[in-house]
N, C-alpha and C positions, 0 to 999 in steps of 0.2 A: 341883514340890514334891510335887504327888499321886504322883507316877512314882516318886523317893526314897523314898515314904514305902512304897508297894507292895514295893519291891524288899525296903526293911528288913525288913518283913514276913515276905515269902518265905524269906532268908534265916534268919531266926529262927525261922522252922519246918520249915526243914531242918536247923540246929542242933540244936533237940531233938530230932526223927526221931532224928539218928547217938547223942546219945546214949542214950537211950531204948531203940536197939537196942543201944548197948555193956552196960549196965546190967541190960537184960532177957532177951539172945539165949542165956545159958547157961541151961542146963537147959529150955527150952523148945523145944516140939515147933511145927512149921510153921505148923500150924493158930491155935495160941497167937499166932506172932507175927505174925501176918496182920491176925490180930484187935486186937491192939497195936497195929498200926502204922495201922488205920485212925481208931481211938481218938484216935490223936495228932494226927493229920490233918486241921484246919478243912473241915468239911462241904464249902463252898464250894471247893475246891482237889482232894476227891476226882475228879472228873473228867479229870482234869488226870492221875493216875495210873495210871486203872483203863482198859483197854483196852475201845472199843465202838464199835457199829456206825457210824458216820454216815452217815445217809441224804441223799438228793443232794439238794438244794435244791428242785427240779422233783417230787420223789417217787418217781422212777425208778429203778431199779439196772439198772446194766450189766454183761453178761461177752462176753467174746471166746470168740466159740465157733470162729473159724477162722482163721488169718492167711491162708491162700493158698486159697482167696479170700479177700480179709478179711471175716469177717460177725460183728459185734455179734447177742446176745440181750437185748434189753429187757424187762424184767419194768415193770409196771403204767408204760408209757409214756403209755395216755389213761388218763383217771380217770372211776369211774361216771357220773360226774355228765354230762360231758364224753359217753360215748355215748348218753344218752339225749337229749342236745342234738341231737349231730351227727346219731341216728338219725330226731330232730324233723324236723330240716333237709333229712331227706334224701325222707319219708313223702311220696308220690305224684308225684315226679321223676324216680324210675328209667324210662331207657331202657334199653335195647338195646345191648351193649356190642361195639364193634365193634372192630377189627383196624386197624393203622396202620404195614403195610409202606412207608417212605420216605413221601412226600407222600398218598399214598390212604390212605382210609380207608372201611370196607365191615364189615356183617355178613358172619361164613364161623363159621358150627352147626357144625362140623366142627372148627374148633380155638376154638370160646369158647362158651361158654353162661353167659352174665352181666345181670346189670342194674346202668347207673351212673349214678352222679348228679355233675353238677360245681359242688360246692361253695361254695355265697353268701357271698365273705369276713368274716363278720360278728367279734365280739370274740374269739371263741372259738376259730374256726377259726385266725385270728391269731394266739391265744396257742398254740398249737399249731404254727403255720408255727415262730413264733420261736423255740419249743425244739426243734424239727428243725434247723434253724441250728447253734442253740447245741452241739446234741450232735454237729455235725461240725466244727466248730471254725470258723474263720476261712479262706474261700476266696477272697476279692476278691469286687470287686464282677461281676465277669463270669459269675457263677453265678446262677441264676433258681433257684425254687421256682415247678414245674409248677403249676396248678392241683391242690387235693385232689383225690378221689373217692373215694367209695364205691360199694364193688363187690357186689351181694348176690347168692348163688348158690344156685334153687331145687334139691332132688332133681335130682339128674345133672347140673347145674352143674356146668362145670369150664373153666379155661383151659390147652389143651395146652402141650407144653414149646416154651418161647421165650428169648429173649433181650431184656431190657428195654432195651439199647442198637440201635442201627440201622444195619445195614451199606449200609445203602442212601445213606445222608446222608453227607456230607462234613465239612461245617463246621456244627459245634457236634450236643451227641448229649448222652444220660443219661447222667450219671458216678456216679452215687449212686441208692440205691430203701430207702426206708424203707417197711416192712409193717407196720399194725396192723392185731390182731382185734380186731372190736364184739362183733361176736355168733358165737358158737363153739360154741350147742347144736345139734351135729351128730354123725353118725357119719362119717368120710371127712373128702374137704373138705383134708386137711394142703396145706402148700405142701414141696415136694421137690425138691431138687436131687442129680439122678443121680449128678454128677461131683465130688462133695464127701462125701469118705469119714466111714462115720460114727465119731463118738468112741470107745473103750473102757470108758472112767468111766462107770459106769452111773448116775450122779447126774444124767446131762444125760437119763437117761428119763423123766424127770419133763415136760419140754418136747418132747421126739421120741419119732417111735416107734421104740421097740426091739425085737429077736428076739422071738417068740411073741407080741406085741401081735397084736390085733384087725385093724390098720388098717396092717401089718408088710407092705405087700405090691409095695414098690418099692425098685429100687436105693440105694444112696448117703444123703442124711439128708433127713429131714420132719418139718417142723415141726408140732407140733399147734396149731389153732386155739384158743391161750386168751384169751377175753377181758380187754382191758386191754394184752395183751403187745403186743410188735413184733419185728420181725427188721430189720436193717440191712445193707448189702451195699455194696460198692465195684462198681461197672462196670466199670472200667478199671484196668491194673497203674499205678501210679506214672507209665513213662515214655507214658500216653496209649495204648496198645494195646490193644484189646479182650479183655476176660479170656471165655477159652470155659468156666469152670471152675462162671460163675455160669448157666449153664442150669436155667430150674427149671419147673416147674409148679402149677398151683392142681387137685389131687387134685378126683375126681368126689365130689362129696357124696352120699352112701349113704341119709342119714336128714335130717331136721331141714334147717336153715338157717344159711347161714356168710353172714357180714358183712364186710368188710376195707374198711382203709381207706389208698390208694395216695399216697404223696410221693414225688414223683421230683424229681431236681435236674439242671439242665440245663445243661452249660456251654458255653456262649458261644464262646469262644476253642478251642475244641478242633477239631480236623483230622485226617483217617485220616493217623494215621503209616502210613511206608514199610511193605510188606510184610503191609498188614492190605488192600489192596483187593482183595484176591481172596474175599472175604468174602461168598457168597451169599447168597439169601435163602432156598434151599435149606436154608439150616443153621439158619434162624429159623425156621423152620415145619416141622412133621414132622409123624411120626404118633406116635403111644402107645409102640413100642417106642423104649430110645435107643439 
């Protein structure tokens, strides 16, 4: 009966709309009937006509900054509140961040200069796992979320260019790496990936650096450290191959202090496809130039 009575409704007020517009659309200028047609228009139902933003439920927006590799830009992924938590959480925990070629794991000052912390699952960090999930959709149950971490990087902090999957490993590896920045008052510090050409649109310099920037001083794209944001990235092509496309780095910080905050996702079921075991560890660790 409510549902009928709705409909009637609707329809009777698109009734008057057409006529309204039959009636008033001569001799009127655009702006006139604009203004008409809102007039006629029950308050409650303008919504319904007027074009606008909807923001994501989570309070995030996303864009597709790359298909090949695929890499999402997340604008405001954590929220303030949320890093002064996790940077609670994190206040006199930092170690020493070490390297994790196949099964070892070892400090090497030569390709990291870091402090991490691993993350106390409390409500927070949870609510945070779950919309990391949620933003990659539905993968089965054979996919883990790593442990968090926060990573903090003093002056000259940096982690050289790597590969967050493991050619070392067999079965099961990272297929996924979501980045946020906590804390981004720094000079330097960006995250870069050499082999991922940069945009044209100069709209995305708002988030990278672009030609005559300050901090303009590496191949391919770099993200700037803003706090709130994240970056998103695939590991693997579709058919389970190692993508070489996502090589990146955590830029030496210049000035200040860079914060981030690492999700990896682990899949389970995953096996070097054919043609990937040639795959050294040579190509995961290097030096500064690529």
């Amino acid at each position: 009966m409510e549902f009928t009575s709705s409909r009637t409704q609707i329809f009777s007020v698109l009734f008057i709309i057409c006529v309204g517009v039959f009636v008033s659309v001569l001799g009127s200028t655009e702006a006139e009937l604009q203004h008409r047609l809102r007039q006629m228009i029950p308050v409650q139902l303008i919504p319904v006509f007027s074009p606008s933003k909807v923001p994501s439920t989570e309070g995030y927006e996303v864009q597709i900054f790359s298909r090949e590799p695929f890499i999402l830009y997340i604008h405001n992924f954590v929220s303030t509140d949320e890093i002064k938590h996790l940077l609670a959480l994190s206040e006199n925990k930092y170690k020493e961040s070490m390297i994790y070629p196949g099964r070892d794991a070892y400090v090497d000052r030569s390709q990291r200069v870091s402090e991490t912390v691993e993350l106390y699952r409390d409500e927070v960090v949870r609510r945070i796992e779950r919309r990391a999930r949620k933003l990659q959709g539905f993968r089965g149950s054979r996919q883990l979320l790593q442990p968090m971490k926060t990573q903090r990087y003093p002056v000259g902090g940096f982690y050289n260019f790597h590969f967050d999957w493991d050619p070392l490993v067999a079965e099961g590896n990272r297929d996924t790496t979501l980045m946020a920045y906590l804390v981004g008052n720094c000079t330097g510090g960006g995250t870069n990936f050499p082999r991922v050409p940069r945009p044209a649109d100069k709209r995305w310099c708002k988030i990278i650096e672009c030609e005559g920037s300050e901090d303009d001083d590496y191949d391919g794209v770099t993200f700037k450290p803003i706090e709130g944001s994240a970056v998103f990235w695939e590991n693997m092509h579709p058919n389970g191959s190692l993508n070489t496309l996502v090589r990146h780095a955590g830029l030496p910080v210049k000035s200040g202090t860079k914060i981030g905050l690492n999700i990896w996702s682990w899949d389970q079921d995953w096996r070097t496809p054919e043609g990937d075991e040639d795959l050294s560890d040579g190509q995961v660790r290097t030096v500064w130039e690529d």
